[in-house]
C-alpha positions, -999 to +999 in steps of 0.1 A: -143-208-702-121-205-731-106-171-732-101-162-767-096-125-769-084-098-736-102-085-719-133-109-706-160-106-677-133-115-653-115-085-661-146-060-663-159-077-633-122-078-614-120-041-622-157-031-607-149-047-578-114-036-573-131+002-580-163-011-557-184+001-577-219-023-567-235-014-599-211-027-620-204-054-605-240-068-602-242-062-640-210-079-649-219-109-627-250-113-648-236-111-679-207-139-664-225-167-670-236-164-707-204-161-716-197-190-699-183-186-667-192-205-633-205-193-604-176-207-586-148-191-607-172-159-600-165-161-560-129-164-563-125-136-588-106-111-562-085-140-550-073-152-586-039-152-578-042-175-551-069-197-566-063-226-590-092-221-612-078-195-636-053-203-664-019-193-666-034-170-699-062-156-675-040-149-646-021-129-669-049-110-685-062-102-646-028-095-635-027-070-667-063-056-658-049-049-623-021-032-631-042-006-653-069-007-625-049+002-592-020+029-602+013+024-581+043+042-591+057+007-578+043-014-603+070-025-633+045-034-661+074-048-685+069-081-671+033-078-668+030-068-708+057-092-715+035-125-699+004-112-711+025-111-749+028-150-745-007-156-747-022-127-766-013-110-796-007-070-796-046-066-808-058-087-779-032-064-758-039-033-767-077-042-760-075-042-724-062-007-725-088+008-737-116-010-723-106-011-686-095+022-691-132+027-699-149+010-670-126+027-651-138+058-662-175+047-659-166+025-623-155+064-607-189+079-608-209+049-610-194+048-569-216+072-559-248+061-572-275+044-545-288+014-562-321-006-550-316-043-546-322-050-582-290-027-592-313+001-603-302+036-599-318+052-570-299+083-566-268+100-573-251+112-543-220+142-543-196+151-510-203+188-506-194+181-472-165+152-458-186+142-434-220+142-448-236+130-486-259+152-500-286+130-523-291+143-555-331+130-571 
C-alpha cells in the first residue's frame, strides 16, 4: 500500500484497537482492503513496531497516531512530529490531528455498545453501578 496522505486505515484501525473499541475495528478492517491493504499487514497492525511489513513513512504515521491515541505525560512528541515531518508535509500532519482525534472521540462511546456478530449495534450499555452494566434498548 502506498501511503500517500496521513492518516490511513492503519491508523484508524491502530487507534480502535488501541481504544478496543470492536465496532470500529470490524468496520475499519473491512474498509482495509479496498484501500489496498493485506490481510497480513492487518494481523500485525498492533505489533508494527516490531514487524517488518510497515515503511519507515508508516511506522512514523502509526507512531504519530499512538502518541495522539494513548496520553502519557511521558511522551516527548518533538521527535515524533519531527520524523513524521520527513515524510509528510504540514497538511498531511496536521490531518492526523484531527481525524484520530475524531475516532477517538467516536472510539470512547462506541466501547460500550453490544454488537451482534455482524458488528451491528445491539445495545448501548452505561455503569450506573461498578460492578454491574445496566443495558440500555
Amino acid at each position: 500500500m502506498s501511503m500517500t496522505t496521513c492518516p490511513d486505515e492503519h491508523d484508524l484501525s491502530d487507534t480502535s484497537q488501541i481504544n478496543g473499541c470492536a465496532g470500529c475495528i470490524n468496520m475499519h478492517l473491512r474498509d482495509a482492503p479496498q484501500h489496498g491493504e493485506t490481510q497480513d499487514r492487518l494481523d500485525r497492525i498492533l505489533v508494527w513496531d516490531h514487524a517488518d511489513d510497515f515503511s519507515e513513512r508508516e511506522e512514523a504515521a502509526l507512531a504519530w497516531t499512538e502518541s495522539l491515541t494513548v496520553l502519557d505525560r511521558q511522551t516527548d512528541c518533538g521527535p515524533l512530529r519531527a520524523r513524521l515531518r520527513e515524510h509528510f508535509c504540514d497538511e498531511q500532519v496536521a490531518a492526523p490531528i484531527a481525524i484520530v482525534g475524531m475516532i477517538n472521540f467516536w472510539n470512547r462511546p462506541a466501547t460500550s455498545f453490544a454488537y451482534d456478530e455482524h458488528g451491528a449495534v445491539t445495545g448501548i450499555y452505561i455503569v450506573r453501578n461498578p460492578d454491574k452494566l445496566v443495558g440500555l434498548a
